[in-house]
PDB file of the backbone (N, CA, C, O) and the ligand in Angstrom, with CONECT records:
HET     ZN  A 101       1
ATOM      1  N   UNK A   1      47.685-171.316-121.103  1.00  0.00           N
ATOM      2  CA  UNK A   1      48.587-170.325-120.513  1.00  0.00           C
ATOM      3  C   UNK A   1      47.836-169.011-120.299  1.00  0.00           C
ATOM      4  O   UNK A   1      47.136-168.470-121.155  1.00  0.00           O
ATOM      5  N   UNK A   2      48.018-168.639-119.284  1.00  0.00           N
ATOM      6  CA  UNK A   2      47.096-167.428-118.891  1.00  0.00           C
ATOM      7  C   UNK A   2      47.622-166.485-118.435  1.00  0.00           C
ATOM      8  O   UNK A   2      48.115-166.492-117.307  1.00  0.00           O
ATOM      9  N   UNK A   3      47.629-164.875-119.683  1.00  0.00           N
ATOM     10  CA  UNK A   3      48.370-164.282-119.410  1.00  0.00           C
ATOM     11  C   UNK A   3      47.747-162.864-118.535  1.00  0.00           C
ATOM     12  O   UNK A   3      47.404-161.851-119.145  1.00  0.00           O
ATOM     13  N   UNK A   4      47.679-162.970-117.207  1.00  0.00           N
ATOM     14  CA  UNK A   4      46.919-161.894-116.363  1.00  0.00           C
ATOM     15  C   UNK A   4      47.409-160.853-116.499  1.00  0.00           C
ATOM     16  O   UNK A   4      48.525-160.776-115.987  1.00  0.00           O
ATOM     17  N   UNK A   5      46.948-159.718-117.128  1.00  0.00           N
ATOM     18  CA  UNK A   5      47.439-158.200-117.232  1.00  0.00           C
ATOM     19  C   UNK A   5      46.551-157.321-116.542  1.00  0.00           C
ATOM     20  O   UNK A   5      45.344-157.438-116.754  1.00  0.00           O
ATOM     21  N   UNK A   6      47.096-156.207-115.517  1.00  0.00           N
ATOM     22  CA  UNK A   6      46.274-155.333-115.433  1.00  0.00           C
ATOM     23  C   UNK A   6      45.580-154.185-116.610  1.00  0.00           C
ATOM     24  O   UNK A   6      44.660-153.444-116.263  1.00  0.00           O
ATOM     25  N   UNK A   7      46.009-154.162-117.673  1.00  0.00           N
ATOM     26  CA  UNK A   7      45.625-153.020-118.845  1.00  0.00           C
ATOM     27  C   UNK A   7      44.633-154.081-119.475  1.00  0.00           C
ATOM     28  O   UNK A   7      44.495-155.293-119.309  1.00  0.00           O
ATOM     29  N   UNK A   8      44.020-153.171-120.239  1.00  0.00           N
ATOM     30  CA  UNK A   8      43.333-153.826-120.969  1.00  0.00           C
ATOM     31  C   UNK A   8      43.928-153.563-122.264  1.00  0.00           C
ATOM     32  O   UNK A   8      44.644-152.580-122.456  1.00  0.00           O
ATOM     33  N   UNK A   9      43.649-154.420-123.159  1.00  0.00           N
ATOM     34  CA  UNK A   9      44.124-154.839-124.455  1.00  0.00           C
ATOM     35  C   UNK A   9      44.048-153.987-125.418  1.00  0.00           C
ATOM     36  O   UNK A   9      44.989-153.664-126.142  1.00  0.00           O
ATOM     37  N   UNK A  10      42.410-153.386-125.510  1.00  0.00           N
ATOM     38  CA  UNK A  10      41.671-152.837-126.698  1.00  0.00           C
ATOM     39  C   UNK A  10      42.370-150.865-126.196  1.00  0.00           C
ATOM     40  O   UNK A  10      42.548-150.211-125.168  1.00  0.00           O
ATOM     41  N   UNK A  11      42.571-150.635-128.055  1.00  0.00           N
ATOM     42  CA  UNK A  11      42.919-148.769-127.502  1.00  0.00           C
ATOM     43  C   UNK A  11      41.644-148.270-126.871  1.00  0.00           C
ATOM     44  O   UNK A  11      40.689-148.445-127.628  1.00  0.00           O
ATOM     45  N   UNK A  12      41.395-147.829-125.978  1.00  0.00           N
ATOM     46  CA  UNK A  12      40.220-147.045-125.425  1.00  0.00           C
ATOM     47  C   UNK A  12      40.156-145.506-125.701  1.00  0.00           C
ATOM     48  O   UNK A  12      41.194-144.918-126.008  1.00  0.00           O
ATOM     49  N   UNK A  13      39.202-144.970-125.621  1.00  0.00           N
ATOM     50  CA  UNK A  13      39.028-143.224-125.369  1.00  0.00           C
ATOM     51  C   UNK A  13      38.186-142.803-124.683  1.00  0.00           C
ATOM     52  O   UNK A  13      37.587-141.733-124.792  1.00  0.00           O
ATOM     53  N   UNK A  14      38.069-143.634-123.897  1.00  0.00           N
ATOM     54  CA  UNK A  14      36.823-143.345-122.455  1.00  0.00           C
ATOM     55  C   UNK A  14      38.051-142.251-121.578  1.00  0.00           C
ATOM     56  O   UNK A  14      39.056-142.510-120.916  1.00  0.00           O
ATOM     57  N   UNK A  15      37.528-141.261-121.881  1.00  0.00           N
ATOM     58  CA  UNK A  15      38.472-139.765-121.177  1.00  0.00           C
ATOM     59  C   UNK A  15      38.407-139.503-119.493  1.00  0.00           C
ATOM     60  O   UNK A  15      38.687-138.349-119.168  1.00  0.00           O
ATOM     61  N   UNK A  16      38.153-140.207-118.660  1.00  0.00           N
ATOM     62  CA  UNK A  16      37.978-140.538-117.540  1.00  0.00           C
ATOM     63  C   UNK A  16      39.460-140.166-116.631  1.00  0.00           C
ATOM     64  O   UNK A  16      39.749-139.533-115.616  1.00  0.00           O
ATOM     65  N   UNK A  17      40.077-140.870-117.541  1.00  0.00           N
ATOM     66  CA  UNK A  17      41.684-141.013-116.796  1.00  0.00           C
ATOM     67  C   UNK A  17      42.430-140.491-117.391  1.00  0.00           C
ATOM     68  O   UNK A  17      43.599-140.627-117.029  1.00  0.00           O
ATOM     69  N   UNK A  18      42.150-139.669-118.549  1.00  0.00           N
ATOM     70  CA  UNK A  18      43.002-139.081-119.430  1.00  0.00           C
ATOM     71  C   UNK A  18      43.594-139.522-120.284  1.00  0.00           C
ATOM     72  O   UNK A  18      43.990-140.677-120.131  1.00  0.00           O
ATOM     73  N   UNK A  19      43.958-138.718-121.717  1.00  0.00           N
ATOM     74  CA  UNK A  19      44.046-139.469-123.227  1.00  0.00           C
ATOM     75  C   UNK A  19      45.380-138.695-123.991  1.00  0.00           C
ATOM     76  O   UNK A  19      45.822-137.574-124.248  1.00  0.00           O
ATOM     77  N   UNK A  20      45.541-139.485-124.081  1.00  0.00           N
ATOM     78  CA  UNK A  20      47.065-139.023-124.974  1.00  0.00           C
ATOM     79  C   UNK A  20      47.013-137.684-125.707  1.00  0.00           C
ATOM     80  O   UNK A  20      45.960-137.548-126.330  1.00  0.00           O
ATOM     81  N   UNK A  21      47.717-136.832-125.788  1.00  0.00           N
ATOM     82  CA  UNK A  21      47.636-135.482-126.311  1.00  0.00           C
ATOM     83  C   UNK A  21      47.479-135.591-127.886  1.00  0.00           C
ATOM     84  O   UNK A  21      46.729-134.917-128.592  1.00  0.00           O
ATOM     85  N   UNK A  22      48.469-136.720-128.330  1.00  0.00           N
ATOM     86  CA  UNK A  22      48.506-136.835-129.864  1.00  0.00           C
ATOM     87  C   UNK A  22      47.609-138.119-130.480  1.00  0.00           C
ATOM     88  O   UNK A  22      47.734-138.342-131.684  1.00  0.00           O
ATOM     89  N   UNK A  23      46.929-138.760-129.880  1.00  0.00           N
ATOM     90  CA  UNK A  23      45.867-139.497-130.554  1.00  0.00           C
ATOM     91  C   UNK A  23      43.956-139.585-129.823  1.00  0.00           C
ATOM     92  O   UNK A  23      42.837-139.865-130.255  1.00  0.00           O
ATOM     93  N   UNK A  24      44.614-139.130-128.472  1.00  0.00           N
ATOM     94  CA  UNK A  24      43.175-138.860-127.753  1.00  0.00           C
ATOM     95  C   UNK A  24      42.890-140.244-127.546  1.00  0.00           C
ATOM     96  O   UNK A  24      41.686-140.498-127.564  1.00  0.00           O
ATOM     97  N   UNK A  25      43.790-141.378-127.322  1.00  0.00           N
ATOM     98  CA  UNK A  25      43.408-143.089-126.755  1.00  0.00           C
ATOM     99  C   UNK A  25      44.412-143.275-125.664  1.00  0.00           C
ATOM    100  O   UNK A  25      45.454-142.624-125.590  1.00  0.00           O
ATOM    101  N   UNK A  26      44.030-144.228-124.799  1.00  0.00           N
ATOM    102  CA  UNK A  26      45.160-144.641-124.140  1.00  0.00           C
ATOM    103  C   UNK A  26      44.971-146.177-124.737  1.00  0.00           C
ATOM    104  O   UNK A  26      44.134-146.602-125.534  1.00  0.00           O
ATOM    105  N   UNK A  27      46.304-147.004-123.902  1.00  0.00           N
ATOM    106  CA  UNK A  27      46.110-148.266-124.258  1.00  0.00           C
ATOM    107  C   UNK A  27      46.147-149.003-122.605  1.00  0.00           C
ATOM    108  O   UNK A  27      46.597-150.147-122.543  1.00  0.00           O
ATOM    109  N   UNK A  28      45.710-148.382-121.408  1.00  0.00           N
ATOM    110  CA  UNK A  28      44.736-149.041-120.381  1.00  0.00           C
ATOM    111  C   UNK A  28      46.118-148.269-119.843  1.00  0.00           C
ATOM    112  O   UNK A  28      46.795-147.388-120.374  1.00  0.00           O
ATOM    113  N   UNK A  29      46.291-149.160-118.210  1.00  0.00           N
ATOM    114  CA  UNK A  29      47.094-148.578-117.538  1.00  0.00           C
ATOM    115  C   UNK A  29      47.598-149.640-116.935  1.00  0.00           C
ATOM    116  O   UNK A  29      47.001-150.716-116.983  1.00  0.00           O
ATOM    117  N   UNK A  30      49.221-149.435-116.031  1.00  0.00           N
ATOM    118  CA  UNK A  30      49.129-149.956-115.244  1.00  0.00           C
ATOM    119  C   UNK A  30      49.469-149.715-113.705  1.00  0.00           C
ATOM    120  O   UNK A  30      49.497-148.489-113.594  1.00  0.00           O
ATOM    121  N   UNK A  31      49.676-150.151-112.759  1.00  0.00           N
ATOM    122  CA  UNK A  31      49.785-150.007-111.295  1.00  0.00           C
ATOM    123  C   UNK A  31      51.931-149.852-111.269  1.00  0.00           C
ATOM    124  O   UNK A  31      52.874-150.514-111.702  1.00  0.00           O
ATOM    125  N   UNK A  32      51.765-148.761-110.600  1.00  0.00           N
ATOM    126  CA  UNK A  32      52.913-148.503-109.505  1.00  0.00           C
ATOM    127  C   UNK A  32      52.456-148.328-107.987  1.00  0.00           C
ATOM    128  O   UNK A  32      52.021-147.251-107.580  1.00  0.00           O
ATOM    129  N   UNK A  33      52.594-149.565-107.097  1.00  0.00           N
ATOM    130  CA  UNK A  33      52.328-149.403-106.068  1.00  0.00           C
ATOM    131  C   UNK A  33      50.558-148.809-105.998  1.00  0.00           C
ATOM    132  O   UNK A  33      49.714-149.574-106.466  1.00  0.00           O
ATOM    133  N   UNK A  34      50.218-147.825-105.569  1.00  0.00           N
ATOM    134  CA  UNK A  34      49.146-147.498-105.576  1.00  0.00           C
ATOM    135  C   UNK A  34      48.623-146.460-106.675  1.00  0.00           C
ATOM    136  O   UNK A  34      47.491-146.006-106.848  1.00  0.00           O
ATOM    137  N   UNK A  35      49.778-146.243-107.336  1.00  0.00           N
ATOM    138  CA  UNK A  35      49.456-145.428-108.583  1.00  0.00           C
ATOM    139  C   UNK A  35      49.492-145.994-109.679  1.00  0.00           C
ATOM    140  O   UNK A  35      50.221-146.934-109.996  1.00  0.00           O
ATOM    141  N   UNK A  36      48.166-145.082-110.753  1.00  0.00           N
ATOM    142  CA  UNK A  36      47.763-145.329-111.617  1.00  0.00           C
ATOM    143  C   UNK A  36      48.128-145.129-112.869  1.00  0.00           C
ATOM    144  O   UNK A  36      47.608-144.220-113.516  1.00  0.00           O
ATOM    145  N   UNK A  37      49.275-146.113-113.518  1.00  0.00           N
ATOM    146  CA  UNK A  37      49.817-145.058-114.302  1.00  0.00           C
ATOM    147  C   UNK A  37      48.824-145.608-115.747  1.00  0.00           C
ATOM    148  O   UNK A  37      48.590-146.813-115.830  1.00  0.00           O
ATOM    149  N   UNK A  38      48.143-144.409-117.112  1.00  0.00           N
ATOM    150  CA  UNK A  38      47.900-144.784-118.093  1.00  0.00           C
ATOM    151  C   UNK A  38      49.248-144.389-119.173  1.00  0.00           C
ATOM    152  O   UNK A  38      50.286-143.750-119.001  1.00  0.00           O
ATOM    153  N   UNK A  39      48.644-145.129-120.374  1.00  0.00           N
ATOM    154  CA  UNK A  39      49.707-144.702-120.832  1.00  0.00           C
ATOM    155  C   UNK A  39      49.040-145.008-122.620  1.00  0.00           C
ATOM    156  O   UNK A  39      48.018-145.543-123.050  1.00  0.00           O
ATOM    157  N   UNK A  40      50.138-144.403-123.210  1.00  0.00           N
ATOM    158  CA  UNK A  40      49.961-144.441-125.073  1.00  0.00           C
ATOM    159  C   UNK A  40      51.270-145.237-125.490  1.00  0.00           C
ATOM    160  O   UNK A  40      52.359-144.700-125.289  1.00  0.00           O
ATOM    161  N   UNK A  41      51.199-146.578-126.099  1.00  0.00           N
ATOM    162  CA  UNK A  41      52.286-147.097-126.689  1.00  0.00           C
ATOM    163  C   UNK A  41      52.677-146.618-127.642  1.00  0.00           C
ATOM    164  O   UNK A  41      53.898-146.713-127.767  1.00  0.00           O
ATOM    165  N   UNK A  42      51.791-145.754-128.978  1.00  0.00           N
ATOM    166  CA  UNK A  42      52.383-145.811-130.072  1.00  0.00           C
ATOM    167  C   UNK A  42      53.271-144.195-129.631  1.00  0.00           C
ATOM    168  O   UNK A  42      54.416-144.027-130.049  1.00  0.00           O
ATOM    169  N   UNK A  43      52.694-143.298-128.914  1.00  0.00           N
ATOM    170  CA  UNK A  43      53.492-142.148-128.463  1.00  0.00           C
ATOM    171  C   UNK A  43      54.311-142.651-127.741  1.00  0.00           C
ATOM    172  O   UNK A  43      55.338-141.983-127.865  1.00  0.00           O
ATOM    173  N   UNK A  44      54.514-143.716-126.817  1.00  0.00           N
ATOM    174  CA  UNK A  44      55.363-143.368-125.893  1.00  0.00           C
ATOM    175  C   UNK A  44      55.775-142.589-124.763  1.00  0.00           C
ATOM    176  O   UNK A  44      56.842-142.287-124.228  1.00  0.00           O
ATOM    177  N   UNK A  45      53.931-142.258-124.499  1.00  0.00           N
ATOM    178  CA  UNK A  45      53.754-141.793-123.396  1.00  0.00           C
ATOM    179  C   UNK A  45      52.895-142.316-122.217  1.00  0.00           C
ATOM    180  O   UNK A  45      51.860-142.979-122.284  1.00  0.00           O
ATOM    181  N   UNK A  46      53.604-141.840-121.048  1.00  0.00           N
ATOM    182  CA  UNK A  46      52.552-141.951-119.671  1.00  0.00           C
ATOM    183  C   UNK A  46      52.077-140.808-118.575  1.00  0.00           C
ATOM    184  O   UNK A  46      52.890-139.910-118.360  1.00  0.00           O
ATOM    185  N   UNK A  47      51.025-140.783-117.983  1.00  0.00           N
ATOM    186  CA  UNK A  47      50.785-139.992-117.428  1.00  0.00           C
ATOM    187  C   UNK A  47      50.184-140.699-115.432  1.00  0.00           C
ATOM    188  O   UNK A  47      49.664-141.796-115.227  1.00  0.00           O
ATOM    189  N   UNK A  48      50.362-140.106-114.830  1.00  0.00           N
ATOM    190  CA  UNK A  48      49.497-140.543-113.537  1.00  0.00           C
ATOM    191  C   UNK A  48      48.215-140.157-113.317  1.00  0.00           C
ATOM    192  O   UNK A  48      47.986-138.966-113.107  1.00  0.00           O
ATOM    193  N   UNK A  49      47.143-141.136-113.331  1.00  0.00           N
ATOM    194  CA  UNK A  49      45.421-140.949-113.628  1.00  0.00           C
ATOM    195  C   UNK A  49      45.241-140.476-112.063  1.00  0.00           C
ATOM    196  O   UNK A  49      44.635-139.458-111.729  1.00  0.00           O
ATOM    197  N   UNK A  50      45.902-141.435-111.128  1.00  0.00           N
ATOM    198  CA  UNK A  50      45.472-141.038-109.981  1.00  0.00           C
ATOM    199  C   UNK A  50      46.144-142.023-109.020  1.00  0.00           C
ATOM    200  O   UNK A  50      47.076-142.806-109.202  1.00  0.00           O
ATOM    201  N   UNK A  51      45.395-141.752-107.942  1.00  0.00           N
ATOM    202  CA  UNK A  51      46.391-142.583-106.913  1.00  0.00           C
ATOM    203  C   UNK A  51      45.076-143.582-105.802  1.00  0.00           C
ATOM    204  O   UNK A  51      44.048-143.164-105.269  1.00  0.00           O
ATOM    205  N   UNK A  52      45.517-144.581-105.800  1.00  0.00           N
ATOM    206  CA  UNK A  52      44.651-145.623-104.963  1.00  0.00           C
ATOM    207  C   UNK A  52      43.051-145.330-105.551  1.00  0.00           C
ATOM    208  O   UNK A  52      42.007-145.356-104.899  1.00  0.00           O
ATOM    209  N   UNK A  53      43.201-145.101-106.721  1.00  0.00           N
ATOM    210  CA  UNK A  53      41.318-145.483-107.305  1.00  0.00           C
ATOM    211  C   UNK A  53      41.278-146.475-107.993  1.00  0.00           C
ATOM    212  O   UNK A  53      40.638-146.276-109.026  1.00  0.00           O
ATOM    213  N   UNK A  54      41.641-147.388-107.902  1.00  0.00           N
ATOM    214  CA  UNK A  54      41.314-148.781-108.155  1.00  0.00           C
ATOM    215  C   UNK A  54      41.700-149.791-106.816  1.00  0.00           C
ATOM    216  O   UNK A  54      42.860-149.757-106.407  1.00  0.00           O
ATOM    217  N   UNK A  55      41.239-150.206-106.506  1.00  0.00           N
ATOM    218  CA  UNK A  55      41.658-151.524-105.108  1.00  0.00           C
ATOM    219  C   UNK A  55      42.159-153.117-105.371  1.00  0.00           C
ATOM    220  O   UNK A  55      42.253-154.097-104.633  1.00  0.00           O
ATOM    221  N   UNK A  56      42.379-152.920-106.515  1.00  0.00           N
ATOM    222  CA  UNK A  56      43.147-153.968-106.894  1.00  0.00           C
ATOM    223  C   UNK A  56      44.382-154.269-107.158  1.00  0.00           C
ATOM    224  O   UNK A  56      44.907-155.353-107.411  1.00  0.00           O
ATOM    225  N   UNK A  57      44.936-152.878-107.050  1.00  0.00           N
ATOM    226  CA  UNK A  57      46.550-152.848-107.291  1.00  0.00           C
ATOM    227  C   UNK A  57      47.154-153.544-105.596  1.00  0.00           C
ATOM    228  O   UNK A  57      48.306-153.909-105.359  1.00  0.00           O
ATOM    229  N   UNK A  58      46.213-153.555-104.822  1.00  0.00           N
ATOM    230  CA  UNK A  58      46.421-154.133-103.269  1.00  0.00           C
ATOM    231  C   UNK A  58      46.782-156.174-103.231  1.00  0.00           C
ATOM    232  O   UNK A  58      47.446-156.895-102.487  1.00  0.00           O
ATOM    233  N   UNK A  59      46.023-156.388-104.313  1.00  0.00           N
ATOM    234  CA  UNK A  59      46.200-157.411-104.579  1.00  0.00           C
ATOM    235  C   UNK A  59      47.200-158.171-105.479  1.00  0.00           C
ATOM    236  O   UNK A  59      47.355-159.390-105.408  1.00  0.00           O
ATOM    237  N   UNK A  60      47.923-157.295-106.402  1.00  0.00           N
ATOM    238  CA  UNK A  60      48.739-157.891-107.644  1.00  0.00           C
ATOM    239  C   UNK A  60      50.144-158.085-106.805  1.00  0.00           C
ATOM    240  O   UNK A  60      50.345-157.399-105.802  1.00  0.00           O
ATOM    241  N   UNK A  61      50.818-158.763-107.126  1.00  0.00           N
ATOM    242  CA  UNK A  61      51.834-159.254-107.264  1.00  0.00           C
ATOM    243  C   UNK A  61      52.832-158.266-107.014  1.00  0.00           C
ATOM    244  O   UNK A  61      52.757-157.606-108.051  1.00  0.00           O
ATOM    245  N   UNK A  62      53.943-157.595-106.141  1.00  0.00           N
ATOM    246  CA  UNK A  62      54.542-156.280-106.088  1.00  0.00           C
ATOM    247  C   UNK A  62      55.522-156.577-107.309  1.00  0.00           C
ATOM    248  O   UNK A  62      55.872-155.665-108.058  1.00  0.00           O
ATOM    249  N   UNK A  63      55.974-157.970-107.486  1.00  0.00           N
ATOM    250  CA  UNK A  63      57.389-157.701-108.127  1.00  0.00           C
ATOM    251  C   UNK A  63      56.921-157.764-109.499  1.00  0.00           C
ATOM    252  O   UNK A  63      57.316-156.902-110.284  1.00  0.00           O
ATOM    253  N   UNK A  64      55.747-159.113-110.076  1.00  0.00           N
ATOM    254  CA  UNK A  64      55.246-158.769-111.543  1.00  0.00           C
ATOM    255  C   UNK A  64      55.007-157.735-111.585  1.00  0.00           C
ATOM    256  O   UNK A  64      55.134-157.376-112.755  1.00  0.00           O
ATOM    257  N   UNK A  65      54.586-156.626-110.729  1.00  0.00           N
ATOM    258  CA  UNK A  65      53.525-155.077-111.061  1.00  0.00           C
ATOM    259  C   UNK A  65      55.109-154.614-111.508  1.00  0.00           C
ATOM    260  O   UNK A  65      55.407-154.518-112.699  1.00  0.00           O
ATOM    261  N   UNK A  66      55.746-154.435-110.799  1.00  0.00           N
ATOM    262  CA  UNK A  66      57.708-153.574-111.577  1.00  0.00           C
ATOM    263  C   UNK A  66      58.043-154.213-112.732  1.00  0.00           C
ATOM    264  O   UNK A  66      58.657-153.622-113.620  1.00  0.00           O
ATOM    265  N   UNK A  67      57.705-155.372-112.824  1.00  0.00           N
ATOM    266  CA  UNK A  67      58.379-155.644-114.253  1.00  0.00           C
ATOM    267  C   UNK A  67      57.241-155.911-114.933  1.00  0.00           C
ATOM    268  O   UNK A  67      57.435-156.489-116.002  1.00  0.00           O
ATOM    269  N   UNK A  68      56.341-155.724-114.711  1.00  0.00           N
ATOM    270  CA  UNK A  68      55.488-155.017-116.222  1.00  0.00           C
ATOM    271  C   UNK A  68      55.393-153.311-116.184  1.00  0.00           C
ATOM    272  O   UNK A  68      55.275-152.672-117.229  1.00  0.00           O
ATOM    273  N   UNK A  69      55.446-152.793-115.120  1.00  0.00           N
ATOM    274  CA  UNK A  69      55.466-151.493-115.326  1.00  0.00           C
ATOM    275  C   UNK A  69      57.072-150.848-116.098  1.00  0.00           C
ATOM    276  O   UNK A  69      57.236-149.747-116.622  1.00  0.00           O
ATOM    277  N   UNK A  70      58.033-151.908-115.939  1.00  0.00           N
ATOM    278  CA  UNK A  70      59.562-151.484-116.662  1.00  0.00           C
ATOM    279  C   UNK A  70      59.296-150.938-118.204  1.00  0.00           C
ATOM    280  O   UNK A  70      59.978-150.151-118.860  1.00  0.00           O
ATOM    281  N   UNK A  71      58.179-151.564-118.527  1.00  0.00           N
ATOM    282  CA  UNK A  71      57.709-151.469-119.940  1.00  0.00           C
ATOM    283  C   UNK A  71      57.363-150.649-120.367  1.00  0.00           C
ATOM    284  O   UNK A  71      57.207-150.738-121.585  1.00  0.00           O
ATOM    285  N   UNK A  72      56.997-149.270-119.687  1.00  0.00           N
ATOM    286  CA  UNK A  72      56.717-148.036-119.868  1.00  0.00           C
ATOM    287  C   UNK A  72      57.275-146.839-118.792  1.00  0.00           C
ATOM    288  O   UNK A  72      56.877-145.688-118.616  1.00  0.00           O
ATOM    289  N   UNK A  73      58.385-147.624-118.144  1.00  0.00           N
ATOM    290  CA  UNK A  73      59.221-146.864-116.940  1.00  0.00           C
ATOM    291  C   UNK A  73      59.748-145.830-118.038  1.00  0.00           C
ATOM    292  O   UNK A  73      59.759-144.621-117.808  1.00  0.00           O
ATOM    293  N   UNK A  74      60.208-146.411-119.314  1.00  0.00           N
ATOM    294  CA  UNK A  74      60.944-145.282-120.094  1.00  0.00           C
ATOM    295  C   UNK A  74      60.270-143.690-120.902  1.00  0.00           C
ATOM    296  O   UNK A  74      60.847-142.651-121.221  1.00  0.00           O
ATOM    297  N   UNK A  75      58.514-144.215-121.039  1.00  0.00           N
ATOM    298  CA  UNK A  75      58.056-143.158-121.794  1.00  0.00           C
ATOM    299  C   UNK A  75      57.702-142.332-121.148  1.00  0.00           C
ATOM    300  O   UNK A  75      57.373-142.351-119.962  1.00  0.00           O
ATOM    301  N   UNK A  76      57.738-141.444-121.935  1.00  0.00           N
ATOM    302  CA  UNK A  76      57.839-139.859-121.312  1.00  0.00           C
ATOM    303  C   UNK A  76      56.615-139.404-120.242  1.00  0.00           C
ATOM    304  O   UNK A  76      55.516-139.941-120.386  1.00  0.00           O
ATOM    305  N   UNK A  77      56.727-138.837-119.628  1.00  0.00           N
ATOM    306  CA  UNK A  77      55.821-138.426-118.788  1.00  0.00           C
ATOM    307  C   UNK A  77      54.990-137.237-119.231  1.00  0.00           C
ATOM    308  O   UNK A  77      55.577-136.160-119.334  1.00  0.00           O
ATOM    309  N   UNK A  78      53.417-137.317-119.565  1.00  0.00           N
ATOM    310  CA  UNK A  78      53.100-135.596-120.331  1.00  0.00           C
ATOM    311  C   UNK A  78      51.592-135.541-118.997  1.00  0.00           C
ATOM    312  O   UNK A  78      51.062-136.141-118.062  1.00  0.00           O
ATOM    313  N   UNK A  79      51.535-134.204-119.951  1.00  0.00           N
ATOM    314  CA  UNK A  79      50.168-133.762-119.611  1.00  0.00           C
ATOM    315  C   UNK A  79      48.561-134.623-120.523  1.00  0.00           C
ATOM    316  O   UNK A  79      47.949-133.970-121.369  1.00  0.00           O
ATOM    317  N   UNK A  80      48.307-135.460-120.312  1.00  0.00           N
ATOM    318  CA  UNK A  80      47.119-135.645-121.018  1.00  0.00           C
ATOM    319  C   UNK A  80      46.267-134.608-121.234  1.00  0.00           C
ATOM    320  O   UNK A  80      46.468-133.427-120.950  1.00  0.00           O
ATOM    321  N   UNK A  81      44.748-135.367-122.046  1.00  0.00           N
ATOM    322  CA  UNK A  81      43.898-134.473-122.533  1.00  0.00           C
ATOM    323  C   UNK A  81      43.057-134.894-121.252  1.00  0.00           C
ATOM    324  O   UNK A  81      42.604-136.029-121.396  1.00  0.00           O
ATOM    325  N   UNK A  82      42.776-134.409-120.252  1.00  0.00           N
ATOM    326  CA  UNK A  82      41.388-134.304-119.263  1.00  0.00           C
ATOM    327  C   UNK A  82      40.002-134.005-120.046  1.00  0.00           C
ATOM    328  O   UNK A  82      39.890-132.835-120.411  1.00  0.00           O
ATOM    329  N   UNK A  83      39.296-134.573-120.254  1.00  0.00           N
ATOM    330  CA  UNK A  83      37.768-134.231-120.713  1.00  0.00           C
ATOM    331  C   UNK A  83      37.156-135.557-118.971  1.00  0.00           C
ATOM    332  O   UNK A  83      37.297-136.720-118.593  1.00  0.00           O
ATOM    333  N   UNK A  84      36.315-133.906-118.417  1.00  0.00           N
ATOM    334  CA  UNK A  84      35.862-134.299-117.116  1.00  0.00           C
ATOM    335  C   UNK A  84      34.329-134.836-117.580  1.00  0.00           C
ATOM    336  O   UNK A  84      33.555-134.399-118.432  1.00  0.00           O
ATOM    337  N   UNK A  85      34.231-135.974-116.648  1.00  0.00           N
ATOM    338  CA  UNK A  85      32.932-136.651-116.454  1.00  0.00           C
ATOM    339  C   UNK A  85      31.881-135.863-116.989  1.00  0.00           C
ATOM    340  O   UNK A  85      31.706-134.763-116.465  1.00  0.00           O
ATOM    341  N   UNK A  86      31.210-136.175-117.847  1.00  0.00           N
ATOM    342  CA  UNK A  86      29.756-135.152-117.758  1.00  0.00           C
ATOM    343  C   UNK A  86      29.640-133.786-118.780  1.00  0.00           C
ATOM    344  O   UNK A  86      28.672-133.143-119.187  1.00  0.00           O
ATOM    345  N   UNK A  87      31.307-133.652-119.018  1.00  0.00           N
ATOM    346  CA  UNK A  87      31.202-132.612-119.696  1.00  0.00           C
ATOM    347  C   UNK A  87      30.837-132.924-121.963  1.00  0.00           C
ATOM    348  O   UNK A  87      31.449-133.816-122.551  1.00  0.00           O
ATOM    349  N   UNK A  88      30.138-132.287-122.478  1.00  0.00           N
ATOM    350  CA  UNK A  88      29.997-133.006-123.747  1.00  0.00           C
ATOM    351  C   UNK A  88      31.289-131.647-124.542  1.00  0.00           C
ATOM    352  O   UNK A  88      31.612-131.721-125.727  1.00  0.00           O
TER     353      UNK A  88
HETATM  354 ZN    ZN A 101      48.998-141.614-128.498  1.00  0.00          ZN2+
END
């Protein structure tokens, strides 16, 4: 049984796309239409990384992408932590 997710599994803190205010991880992201949403399960938050920077959301499934995104339709929307490319 093969369960295809766009997020990835593992908590990350690669600050690229932005990191939860209260733990500094996300737990991957997923696609609305062409947006990117990441997000923090144990906060219960999401934020929008960006819009059409990945090219694969062109390919997924429209109606699985809504009902896995229902799964975090409810958490709150914040400001992440931005730490830009390059910066130490
Ligand atoms: Zn968090």
């Amino acid at each position: 049984m093969s369960d295809v997710v766009a997020f990835r599994p593992r908590r990350a803190t690669d600050p690229e796309f932005g990191l939860c205010p209260e733990c500094g991880c996300h737990d991957g992201f997923l696609n609305k239409g062409s947006q990117h949403w990441f997000f923090c399960r144990d906060h219960r938050v999401r934020w929008l990384a960006g819009i059409n920077l990945f090219d694969h959301w062109r390919a997924e499934n429209r109606t699985e992408q809504l009902t896995r995104f229902e799964a975090i339709e409810c958490f709150d929307v914040v400001q992440p932590i931005w730490k830009p490319k390059g910066a130490s």
